[in-house]
C-alpha positions as CSV (number, residue, x, y, z in Angstrom):
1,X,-19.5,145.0,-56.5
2,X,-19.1,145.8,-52.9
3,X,-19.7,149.1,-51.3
4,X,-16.1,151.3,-50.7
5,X,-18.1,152.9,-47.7
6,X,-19.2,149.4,-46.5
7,X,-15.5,148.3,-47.0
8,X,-13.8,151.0,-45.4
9,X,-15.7,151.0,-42.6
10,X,-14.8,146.9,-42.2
11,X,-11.3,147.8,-42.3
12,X,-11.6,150.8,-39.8
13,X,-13.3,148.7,-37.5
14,X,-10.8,145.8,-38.0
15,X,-8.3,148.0,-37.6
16,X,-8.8,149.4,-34.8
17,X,-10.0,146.3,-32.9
18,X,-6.2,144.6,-33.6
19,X,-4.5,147.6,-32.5
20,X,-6.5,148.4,-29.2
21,X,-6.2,144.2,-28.5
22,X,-2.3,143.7,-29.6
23,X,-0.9,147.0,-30.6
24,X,-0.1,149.0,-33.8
25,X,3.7,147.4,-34.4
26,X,2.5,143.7,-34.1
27,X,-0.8,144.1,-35.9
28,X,0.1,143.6,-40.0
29,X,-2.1,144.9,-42.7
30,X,-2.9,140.8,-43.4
31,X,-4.2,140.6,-39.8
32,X,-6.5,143.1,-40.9
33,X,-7.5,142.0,-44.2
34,X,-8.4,138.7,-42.3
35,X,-10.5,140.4,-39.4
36,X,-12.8,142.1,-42.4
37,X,-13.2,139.3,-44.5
38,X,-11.2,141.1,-47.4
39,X,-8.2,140.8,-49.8
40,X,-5.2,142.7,-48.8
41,X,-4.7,144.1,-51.5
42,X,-8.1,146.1,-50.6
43,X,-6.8,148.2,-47.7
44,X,-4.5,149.8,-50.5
45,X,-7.3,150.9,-52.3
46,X,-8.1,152.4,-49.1
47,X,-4.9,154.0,-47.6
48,X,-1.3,154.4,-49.0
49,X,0.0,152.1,-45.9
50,X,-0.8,150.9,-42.8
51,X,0.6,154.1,-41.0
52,X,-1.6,155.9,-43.2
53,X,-4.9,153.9,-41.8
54,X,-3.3,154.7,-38.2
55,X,-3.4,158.0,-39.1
56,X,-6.6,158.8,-40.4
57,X,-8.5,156.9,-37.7
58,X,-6.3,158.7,-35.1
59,X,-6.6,162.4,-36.6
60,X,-10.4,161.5,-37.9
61,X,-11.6,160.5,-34.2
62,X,-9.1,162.5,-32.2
63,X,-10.8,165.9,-33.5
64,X,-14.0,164.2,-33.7
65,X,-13.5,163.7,-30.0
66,X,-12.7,167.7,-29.2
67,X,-15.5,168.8,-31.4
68,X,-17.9,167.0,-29.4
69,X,-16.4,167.9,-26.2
70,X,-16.5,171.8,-27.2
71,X,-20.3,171.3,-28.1
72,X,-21.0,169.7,-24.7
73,X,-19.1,172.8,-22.8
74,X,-21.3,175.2,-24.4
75,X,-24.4,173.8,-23.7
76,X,-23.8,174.4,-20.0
77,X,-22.4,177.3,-17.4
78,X,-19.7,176.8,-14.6
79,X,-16.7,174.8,-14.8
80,X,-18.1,172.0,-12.4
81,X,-20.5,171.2,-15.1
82,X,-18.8,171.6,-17.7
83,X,-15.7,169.0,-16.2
84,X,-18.8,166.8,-15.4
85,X,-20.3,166.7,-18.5
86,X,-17.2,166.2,-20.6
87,X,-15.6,163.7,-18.1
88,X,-19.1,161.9,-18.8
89,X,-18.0,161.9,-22.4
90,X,-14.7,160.5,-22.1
91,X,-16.1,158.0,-19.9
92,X,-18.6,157.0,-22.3
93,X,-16.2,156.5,-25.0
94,X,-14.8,153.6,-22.9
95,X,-17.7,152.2,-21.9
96,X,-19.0,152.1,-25.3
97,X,-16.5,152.1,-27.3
98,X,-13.3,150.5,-25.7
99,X,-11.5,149.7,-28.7
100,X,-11.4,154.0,-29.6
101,X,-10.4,154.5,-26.5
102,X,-7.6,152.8,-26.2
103,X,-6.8,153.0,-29.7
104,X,-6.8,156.7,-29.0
105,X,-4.8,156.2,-26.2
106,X,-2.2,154.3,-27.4
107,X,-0.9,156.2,-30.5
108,X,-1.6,159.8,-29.4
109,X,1.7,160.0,-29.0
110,X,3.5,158.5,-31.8
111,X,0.8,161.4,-33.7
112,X,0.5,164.7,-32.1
113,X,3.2,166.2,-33.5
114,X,1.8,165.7,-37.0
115,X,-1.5,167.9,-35.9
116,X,-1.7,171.6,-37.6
117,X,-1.1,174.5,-35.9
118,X,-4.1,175.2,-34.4
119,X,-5.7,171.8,-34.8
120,X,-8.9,171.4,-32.1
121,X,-8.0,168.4,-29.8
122,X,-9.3,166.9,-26.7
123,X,-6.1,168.8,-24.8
124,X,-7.2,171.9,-26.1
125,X,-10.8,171.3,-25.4
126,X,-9.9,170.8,-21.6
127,X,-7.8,173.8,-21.7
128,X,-10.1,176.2,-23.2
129,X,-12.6,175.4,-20.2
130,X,-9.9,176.3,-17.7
131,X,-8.9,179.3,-19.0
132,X,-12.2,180.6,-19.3
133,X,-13.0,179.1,-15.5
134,X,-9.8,181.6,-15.0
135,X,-10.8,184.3,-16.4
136,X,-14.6,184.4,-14.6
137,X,-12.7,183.9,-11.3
138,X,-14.3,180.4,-10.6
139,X,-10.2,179.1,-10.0
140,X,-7.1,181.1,-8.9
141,X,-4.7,181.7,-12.2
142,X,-2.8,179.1,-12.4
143,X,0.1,177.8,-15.3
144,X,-3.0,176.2,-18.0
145,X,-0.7,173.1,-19.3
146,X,-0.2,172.3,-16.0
147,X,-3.7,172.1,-15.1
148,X,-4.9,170.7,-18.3
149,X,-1.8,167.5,-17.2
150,X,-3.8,167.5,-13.8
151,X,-7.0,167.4,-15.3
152,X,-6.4,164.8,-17.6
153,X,-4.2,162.8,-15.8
154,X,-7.0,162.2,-12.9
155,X,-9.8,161.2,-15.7
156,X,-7.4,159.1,-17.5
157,X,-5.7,156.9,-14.8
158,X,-8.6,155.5,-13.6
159,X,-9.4,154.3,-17.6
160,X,-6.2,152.5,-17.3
161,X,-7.0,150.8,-14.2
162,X,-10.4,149.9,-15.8
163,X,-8.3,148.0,-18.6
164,X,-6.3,146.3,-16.2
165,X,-8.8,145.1,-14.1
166,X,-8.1,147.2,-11.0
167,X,-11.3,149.3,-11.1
168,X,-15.3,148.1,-11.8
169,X,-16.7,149.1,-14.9
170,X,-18.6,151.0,-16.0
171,X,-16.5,153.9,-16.0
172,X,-19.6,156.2,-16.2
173,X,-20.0,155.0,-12.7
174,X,-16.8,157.0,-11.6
175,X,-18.0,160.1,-13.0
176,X,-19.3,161.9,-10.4
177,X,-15.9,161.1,-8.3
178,X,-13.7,161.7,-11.0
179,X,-15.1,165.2,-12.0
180,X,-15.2,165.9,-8.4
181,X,-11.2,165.2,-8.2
182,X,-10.9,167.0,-11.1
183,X,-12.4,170.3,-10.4
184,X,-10.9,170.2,-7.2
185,X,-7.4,169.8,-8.8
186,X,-8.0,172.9,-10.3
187,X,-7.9,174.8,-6.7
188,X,-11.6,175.3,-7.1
189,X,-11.5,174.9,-2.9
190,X,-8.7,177.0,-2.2
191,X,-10.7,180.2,-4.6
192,X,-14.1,179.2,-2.6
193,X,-12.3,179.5,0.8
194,X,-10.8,182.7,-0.1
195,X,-14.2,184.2,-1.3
């Protein structure tokens, strides 16, 4: 009898290969049976539906994602490290795992509104580090969902020219630029000259 772990995990993996490649609307739960080596009939021992399987693996990895980028800002002090270190992370993702990534991408927002209240996320991550930055005077006050967009706008536009071919991987190449772009969004300059 075959392991449900072993199982599950083939049909995650399927999964979310077939949606990063061609999308979750076009990719069928028999496109996925085939890409494990599985019955069909297995995924539903699995999830209720195919929307269900979208949304574990997107809820599952999604706060996955912010935990680990919450234990990576407080292992370090100051905001330039701590954009560098997490920027690191999301870049690592892609590099490693490109499928996630753009999985994560792609149907974050067909999904955020089904988070809890309260729910960590990588959003909330990135806005929790401003704030603080904020509040120890390392940036001038500024509106926080605005400089979260700013924030993750510069780290993830350059991802999406990595997909397309208009950028040289590996994205952990661009770290150093892209936190740099990053912190300096924040008006990190404009608080240093006014020191």
């Amino acid at each position: 009898m075959a392991d449900p772990y072993e199982t599950r995990h083939k049909i995650n993996k399927a999964a979310l290969d077939l949606f990063a490649e061609q999308g979750v609307e076009a990719t069928t739960t028999k496109h996925i049976a085939q890409a494990a080596g599985i019955a069909e009939g297995t995924i539903y021992r699995h999830y209720v539906s195919k929307d269900d399987l979208v949304w574990d693996l997107f809820s599952t990895n999604y706060v996955g994602f912010a935990d680990r980028l919450d234990a990576l800002a407080a292992e370090h002090t100051g905001l330039k490290f701590k954009l560098l270190v997490v920027i690191r992370h999301f870049c690592e993702l892609f590099d490693n795992d490109p499928a996630l990534y753009r999985f994560l991408l792609l149907v974050q927002h067909r999904n955020l509104h089904r988070m809890k209240a309260g729910t960590r996320t990588p959003l909330l991550a990135i806005r929790d580090l401003i704030e603080q930055a904020i509040r120890d005077g390392e940036i001038p006050d500024q509106d926080l969902d605005l400089a979260t967009a700013f924030v993750i706008g510069i780290v993830v536009q350059p991802a999406t020219f990595a997909v397309y071919g208009r950028l040289p991987r590996p994205m952990v190449d661009h770290v150093p630029s892209i936190a740099d772009a990053a912190f300096l969004s924040l008006g990190a300059h404009a608080k240093a000259d006014h020191a």
